[in-house]
Backbone bond lengths (Angstrom), bond angles and torsions (degrees), N, CA, C in turn:
res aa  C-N    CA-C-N  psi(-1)  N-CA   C-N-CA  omega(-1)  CA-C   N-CA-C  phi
1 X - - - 1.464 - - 1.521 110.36 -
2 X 1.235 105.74 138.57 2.027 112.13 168.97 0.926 105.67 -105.62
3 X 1.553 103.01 165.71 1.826 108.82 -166.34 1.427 88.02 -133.21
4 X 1.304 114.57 115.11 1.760 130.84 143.91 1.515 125.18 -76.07
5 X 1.288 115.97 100.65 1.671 138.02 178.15 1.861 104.47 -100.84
6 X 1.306 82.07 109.15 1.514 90.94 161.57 1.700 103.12 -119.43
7 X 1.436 105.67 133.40 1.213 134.88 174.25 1.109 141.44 -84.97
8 X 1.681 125.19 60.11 1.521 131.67 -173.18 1.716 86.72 103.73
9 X 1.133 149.19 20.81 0.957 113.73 161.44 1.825 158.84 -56.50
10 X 0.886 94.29 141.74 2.007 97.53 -154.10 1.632 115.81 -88.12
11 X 1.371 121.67 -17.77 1.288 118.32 171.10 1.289 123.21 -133.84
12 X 1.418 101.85 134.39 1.969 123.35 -158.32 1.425 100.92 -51.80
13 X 1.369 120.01 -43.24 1.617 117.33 -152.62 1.567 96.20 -89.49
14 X 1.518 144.04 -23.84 1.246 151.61 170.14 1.553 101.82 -49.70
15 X 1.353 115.43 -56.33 1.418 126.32 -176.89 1.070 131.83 -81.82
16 X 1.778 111.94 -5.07 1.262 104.61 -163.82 2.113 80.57 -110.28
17 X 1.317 101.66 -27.08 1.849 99.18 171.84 1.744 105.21 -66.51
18 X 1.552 126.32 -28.59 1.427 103.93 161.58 0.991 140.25 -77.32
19 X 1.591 107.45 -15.03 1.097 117.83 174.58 1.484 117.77 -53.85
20 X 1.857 96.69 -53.93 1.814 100.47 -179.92 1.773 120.94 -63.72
21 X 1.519 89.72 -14.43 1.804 100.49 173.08 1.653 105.70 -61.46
22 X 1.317 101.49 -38.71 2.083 99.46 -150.22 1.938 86.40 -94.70
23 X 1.270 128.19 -17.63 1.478 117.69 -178.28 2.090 93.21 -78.17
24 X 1.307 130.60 -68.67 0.800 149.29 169.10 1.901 107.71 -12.16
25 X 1.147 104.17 -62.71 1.709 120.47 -172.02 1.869 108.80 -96.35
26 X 1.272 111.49 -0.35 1.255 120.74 178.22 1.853 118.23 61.84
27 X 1.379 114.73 50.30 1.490 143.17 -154.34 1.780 106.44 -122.15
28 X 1.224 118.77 129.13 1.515 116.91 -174.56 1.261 86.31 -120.78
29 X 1.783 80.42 146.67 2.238 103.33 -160.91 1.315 85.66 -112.34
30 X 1.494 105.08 132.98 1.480 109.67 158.78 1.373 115.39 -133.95
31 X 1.269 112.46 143.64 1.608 137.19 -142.99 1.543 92.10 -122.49
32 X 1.556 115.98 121.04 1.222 132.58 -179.23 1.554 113.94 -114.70
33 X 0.956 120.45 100.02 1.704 128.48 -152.33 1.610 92.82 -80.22
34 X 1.097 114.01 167.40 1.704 125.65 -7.83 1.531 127.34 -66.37
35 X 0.876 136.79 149.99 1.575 147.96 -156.89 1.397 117.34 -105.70
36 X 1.107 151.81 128.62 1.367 142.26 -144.44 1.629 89.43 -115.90
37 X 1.462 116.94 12.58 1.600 109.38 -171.94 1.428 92.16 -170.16
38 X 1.692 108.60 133.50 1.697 110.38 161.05 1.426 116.36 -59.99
39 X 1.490 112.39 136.63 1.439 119.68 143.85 1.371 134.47 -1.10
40 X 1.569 120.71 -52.43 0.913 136.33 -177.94 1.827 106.56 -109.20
41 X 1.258 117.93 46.73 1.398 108.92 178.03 1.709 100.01 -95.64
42 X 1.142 103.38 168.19 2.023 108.24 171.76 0.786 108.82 -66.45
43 X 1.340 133.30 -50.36 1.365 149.48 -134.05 2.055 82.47 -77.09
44 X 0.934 79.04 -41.05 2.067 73.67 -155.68 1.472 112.99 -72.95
45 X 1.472 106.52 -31.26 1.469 120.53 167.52 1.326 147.27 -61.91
46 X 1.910 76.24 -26.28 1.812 99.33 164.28 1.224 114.54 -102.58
47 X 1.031 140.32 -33.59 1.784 137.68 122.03 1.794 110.19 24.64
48 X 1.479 74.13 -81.36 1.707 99.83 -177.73 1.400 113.11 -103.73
49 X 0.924 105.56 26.16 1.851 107.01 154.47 1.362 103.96 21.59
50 X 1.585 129.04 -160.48 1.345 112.13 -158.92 1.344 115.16 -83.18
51 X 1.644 121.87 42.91 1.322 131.95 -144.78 2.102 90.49 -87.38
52 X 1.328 95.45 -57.23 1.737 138.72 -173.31 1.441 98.41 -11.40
53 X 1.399 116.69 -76.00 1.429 106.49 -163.89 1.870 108.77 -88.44
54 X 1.083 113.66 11.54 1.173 111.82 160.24 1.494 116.32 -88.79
55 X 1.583 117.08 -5.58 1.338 116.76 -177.96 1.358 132.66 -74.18
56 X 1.544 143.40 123.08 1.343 131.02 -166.70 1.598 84.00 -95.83
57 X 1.730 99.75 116.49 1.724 115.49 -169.45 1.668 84.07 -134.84
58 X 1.408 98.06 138.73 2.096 107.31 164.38 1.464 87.16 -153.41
59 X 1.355 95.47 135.68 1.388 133.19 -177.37 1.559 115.58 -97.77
60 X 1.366 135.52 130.50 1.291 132.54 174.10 1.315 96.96 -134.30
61 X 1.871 96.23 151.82 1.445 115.39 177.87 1.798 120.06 -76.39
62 X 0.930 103.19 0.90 1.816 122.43 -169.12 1.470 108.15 -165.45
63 X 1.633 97.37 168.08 1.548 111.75 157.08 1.482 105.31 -84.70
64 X 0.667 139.38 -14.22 1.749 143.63 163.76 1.795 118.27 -51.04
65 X 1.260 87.60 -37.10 1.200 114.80 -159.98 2.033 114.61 -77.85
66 X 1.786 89.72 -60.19 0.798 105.72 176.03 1.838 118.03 -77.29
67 X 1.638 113.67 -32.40 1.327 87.40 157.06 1.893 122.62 -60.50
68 X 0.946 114.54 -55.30 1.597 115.35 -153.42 1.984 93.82 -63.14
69 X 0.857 120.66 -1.05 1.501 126.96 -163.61 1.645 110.09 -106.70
70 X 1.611 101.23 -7.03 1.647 121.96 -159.21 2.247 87.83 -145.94
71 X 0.772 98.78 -2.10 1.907 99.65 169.13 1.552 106.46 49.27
72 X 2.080 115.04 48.86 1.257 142.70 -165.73 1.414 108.30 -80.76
73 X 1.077 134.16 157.01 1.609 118.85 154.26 1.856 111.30 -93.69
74 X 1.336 115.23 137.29 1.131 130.79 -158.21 2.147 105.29 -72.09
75 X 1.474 86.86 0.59 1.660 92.90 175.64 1.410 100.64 -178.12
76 X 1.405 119.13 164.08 1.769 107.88 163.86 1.161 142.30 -99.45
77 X 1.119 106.51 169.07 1.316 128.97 45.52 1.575 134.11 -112.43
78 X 1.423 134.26 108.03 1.127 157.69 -165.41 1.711 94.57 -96.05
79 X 1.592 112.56 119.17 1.654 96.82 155.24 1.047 103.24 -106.72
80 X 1.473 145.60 10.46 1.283 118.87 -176.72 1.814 94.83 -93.05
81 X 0.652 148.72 -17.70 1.656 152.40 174.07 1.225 118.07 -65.88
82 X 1.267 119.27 112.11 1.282 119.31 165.56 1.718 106.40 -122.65
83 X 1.853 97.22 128.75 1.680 102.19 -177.41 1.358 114.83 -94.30
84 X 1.306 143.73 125.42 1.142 138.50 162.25 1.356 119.61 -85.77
85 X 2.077 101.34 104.79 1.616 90.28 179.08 1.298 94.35 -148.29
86 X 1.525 124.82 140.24 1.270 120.05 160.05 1.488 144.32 -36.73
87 X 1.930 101.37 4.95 1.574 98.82 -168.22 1.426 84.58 -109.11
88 X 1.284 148.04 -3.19 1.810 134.39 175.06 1.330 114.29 -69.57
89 X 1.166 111.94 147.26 1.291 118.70 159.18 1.775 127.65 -76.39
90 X 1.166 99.28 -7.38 1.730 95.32 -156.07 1.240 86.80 -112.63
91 X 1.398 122.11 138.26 1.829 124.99 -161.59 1.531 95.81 -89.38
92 X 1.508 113.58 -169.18 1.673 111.79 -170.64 1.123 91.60 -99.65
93 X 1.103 144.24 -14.17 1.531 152.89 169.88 1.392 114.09 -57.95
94 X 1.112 126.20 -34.22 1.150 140.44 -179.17 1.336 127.68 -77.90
95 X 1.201 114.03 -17.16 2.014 137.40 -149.86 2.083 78.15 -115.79
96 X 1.467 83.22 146.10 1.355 112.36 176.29 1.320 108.83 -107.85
97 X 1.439 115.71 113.42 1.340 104.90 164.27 1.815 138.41 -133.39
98 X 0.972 136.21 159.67 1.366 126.95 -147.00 1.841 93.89 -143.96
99 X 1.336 90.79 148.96 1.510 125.68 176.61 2.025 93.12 -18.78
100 X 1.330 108.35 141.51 1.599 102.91 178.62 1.418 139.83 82.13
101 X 1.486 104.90 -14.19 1.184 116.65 -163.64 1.374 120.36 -88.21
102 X 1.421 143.35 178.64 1.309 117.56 -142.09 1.496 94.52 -147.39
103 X 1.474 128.29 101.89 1.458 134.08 170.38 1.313 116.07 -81.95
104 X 1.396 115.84 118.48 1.665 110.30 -156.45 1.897 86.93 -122.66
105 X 0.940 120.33 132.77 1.790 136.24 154.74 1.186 112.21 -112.05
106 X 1.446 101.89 150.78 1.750 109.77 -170.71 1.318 95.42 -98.67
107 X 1.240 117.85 -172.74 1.824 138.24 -176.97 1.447 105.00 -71.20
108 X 1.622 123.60 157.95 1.137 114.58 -165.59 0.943 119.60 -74.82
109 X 1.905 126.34 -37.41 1.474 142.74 -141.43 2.275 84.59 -98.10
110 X 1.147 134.95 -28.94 1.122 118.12 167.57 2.052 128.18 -151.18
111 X 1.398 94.93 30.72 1.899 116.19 167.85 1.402 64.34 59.54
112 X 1.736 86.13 -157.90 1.389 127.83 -148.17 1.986 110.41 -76.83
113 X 1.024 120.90 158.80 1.422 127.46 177.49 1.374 103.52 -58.91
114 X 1.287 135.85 134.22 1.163 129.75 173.20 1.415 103.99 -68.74
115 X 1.228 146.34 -19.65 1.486 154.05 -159.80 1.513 100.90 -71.17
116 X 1.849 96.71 -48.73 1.439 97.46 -158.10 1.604 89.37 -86.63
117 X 1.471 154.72 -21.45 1.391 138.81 -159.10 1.807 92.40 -101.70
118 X 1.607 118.26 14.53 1.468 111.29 163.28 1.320 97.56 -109.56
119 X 1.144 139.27 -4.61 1.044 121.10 -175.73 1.666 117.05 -110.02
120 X 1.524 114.31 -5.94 1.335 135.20 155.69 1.528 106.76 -106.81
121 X 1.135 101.81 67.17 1.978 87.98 158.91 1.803 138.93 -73.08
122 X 1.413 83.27 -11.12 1.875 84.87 -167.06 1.838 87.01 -84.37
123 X 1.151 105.69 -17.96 1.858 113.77 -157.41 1.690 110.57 -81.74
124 X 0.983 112.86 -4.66 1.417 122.49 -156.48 1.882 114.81 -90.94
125 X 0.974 128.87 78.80 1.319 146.37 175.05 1.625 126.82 -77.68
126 X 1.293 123.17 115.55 1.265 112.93 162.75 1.333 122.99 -115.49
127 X 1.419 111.79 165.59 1.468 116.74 160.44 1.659 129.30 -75.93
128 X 1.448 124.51 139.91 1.446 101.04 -156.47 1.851 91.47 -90.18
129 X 1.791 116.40 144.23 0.809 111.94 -164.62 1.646 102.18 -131.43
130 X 0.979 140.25 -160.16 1.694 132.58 -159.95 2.353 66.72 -115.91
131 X 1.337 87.72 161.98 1.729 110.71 155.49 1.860 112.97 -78.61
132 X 1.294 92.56 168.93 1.314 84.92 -174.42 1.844 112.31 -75.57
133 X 1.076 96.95 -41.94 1.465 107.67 -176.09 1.385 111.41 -69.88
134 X 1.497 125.82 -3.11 1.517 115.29 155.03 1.348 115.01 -100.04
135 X 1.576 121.68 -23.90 1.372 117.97 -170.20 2.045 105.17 -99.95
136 X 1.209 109.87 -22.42 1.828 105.64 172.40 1.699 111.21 -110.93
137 X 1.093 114.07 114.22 1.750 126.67 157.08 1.690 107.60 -30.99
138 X 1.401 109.76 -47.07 1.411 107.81 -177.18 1.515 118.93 -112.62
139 X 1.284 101.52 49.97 1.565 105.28 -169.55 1.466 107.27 -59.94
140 X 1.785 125.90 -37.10 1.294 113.43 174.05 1.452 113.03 -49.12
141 X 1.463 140.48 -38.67 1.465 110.09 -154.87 1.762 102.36 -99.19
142 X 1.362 111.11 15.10 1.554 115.97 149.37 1.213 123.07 -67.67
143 X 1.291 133.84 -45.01 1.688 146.60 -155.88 1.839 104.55 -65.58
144 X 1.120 86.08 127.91 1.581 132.38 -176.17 1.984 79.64 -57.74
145 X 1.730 95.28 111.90 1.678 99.21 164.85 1.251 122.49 -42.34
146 X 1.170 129.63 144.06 1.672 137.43 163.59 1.077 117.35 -40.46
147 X 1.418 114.83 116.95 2.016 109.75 164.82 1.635 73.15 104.16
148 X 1.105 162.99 -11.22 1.776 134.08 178.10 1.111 111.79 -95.62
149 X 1.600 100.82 129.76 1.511 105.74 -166.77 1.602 95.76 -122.02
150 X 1.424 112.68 115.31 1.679 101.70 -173.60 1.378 87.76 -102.23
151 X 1.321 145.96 -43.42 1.617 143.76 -150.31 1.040 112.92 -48.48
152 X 1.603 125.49 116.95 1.876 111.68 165.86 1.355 110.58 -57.61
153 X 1.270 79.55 155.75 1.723 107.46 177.79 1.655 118.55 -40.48
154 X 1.568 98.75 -35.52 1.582 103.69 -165.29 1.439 108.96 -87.72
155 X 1.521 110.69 -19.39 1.941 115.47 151.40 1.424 122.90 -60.14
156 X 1.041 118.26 -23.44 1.453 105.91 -177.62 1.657 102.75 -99.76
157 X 0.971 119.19 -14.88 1.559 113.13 155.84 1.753 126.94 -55.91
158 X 0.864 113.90 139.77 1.868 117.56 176.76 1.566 117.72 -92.09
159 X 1.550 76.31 113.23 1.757 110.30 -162.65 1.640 97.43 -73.09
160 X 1.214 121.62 117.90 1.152 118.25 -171.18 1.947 109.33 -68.69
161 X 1.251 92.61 -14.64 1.750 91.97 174.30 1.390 110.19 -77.76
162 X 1.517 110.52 -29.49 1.962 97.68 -178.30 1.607 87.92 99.03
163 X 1.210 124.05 18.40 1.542 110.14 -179.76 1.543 115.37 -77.39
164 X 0.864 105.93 -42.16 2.007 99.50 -170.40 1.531 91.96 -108.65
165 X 1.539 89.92 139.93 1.770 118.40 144.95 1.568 99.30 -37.01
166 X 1.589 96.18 164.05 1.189 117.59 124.10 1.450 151.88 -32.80
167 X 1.491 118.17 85.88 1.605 124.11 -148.13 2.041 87.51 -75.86
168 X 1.092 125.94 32.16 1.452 122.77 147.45 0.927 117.72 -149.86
169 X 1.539 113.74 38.33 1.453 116.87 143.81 1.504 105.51 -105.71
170 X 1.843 118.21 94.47 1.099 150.25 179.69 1.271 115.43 -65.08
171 X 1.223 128.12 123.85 1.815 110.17 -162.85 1.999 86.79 -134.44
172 X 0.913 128.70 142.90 1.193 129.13 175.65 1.870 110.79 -110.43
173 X 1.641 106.21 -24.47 1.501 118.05 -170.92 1.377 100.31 -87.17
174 X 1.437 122.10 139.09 1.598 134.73 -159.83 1.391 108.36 -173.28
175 X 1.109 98.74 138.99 2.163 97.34 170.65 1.559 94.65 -91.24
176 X 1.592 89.17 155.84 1.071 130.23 178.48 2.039 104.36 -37.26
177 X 1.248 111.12 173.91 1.543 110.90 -163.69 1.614 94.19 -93.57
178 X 1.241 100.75 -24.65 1.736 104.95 -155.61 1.791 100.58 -83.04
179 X 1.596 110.40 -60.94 1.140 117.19 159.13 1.478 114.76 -32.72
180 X 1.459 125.15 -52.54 1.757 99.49 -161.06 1.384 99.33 -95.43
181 X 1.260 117.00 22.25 1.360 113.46 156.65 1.408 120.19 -89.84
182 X 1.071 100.05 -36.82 1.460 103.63 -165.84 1.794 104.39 -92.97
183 X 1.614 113.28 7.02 1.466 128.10 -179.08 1.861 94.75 -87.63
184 X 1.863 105.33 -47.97 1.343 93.15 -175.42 1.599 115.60 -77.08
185 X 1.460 93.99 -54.09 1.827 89.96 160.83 1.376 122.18 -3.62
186 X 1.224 105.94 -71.71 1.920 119.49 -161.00 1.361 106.07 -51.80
187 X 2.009 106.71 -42.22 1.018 104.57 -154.10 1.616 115.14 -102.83
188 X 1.207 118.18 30.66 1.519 150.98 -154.62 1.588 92.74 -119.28
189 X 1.412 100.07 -58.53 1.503 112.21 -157.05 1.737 96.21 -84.23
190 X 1.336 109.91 -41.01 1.598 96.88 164.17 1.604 128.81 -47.19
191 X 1.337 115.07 -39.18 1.038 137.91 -153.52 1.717 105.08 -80.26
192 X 1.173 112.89 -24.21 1.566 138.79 -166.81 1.255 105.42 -107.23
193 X 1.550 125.54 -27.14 1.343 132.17 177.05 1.570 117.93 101.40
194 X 1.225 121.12 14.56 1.562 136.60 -151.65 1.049 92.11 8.03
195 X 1.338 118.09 84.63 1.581 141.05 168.12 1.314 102.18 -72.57
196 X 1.629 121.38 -68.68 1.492 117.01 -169.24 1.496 97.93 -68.13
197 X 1.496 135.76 -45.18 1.547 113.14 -169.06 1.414 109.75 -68.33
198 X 1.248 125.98 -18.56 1.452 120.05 -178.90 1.601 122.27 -91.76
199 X 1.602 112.68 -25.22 1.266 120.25 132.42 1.387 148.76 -16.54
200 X 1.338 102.90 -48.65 1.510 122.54 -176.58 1.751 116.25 -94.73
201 X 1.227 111.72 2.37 1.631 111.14 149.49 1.683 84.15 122.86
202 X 1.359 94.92 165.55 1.742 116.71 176.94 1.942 112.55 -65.01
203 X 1.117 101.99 121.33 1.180 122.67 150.69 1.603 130.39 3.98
204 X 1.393 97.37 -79.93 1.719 120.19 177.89 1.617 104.95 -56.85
């Protein structure tokens, strides 16, 4: 089994389409609060259509939480973690992964904590995505005002692995939360042989 962790996520219908991803592929969702939507909203239920209560979902009050609750290391090196964020260098294609392992996405309006992708550097995976200035016509009225510096401190340091970009090369263009879940998903479960989905009997 794989474990899909989304982290603070903020919109019902994102979560309630992973949800029907992780019942579907036999994958337990775990929800790292705070939650940008109740449990019981519509939005998420119709998402996941009658997917919901078939879902193996556990909820934690923190990332604190959810590592020590999952027997995590509190920084790395972690191999069962893989981060999906636009600041790695090493694509998801690239990352090895095995039975158990734990695909975590951050919230939509800003991915993952920079805290937590300094404190997993070997873990840090992205999807390869167009730049902004080839994939938006109006990429100027995206750009991050002058003088804002969001990057932690421990990004602009030189990661002796070569893991992160450039924390000002600012990208605003991204797929959807649900999609690049279900992009690494696939390719997890390829990687493993969709042993358990192919296991569990034919299709038709």
């Amino acid at each position: 089994m794989f474990n899909l962790v989304l982290f603070e996520p903020e919109i019902p219908a994102n979560t309630g389409n992973i949800g029907r991803t992780c019942v579907v592929t036999g994958t337990r969702l775990h929800l790292v609060r705070p939650l940008g939507f109740s449990l019981d909203d519509r939005a998420l239920h119709r998402a996941g259509l009658g997917y919901w209560p078939n879902l193996d979902v556990r909820v934690y009050d923190d990332w604190g939480a959810f590592l020590t609750q999952n027997g995590l290391a509190a920084c790395g090196p972690e191999p069962r973690l893989h981060l999906l964020t636009k600041k790695a260098r090493q694509r998801y294609t690239d990352a090895a992964y095995r039975d158990g392992d734990y695909l975590v996405l951050g919230k939509e309006s800003a991915g993952l904590a920079e805290e937590l992708l300094a404190a997993y550097p070997a873990s840090c995976e992205r999807i390869p995505m167009l730049p902004d200035a080839a994939s938006l016509e109006n990429a100027a009225t995206w750009q991050r005002p002058a003088g804002e510096d969001l990057a932690h401190e421990a990004l602009r340091r030189t990661d002796i692995c070569g893991n992160f970009i450039d924390p000002a090369d600012y990208r605003i263009s991204a797929l959807n939360l649900s999609n690049a879940a279900a992009i690494v998903l696939y390719e997890a479960l390829r990687q493993t042989g969709f042993a358990d989905i192919e296991a569990a009997g034919p299709t038709s």
